[in-house]
C-alpha positions in Angstrom: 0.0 0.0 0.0 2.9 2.0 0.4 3.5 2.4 -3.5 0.0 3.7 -3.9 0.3 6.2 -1.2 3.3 7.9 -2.9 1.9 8.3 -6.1 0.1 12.3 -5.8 -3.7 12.2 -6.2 -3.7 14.5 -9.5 -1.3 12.1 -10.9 -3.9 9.2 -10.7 -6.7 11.9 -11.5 -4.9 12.8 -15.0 -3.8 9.4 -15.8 -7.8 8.2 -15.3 -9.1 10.9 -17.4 -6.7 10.1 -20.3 -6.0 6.6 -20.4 -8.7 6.1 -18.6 -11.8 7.0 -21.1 -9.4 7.2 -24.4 -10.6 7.5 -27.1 -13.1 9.9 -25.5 -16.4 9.3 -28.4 -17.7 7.1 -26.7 -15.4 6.2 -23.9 -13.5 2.9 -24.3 -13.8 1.5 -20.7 -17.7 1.9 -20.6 -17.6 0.3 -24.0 -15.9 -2.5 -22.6 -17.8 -2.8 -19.5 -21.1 -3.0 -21.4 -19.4 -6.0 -23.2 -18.2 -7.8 -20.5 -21.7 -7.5 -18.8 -23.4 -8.6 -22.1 -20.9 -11.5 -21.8 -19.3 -10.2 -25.3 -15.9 -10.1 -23.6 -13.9 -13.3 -25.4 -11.3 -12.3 -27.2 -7.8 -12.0 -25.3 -7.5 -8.7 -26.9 -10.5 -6.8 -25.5 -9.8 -8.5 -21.6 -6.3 -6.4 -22.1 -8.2 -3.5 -23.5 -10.3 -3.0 -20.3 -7.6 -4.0 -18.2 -5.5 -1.3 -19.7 -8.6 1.3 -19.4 -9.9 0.1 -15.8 -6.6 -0.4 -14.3 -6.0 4.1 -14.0 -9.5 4.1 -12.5 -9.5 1.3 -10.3 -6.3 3.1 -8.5 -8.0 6.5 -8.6 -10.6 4.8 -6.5 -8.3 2.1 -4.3 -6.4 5.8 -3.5 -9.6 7.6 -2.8 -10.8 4.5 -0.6 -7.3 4.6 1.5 -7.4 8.4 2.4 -10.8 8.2 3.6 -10.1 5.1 5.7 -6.4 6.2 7.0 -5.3 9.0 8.9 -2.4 11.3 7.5 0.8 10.8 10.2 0.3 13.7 12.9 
């Protein structure tokens, strides 16, 4: 957990709203979430694609989680 506290907040923020919904029309990680739920998600290819799109946001929101839970040192 240590490795995700030092990486800044605005880094994460950025990265998410880049990477994260690239290419922006319409975004690629909701496209790939509404195939995984529609059980369309087979081919190696697209798992890596919305493990390459989630991964920014899932560590926006792991970060997010973690200074909500834990105290800053005094």
């Amino acid at each position: 957990m240590k490795f995700l506290d030092n990486i800044p907040l605005a880094t994460l923020v950025i990265i998410s709203l880049t990477l994260g919904l690239a290419p922006f029309t319409p975004p690629h990680v909701w496209t790939k979430l509404q195939m995984l739920f529609s059980g369309a998600l087979v081919e190696p290819i697209d798992i890596f694609d919305l493990l390459m799109h989630g991964l920014p946001w899932l560590a926006l929101f792991a970060k997010l989680g973690r200074m909500a839970v834990v105290k800053p040192d005094a």
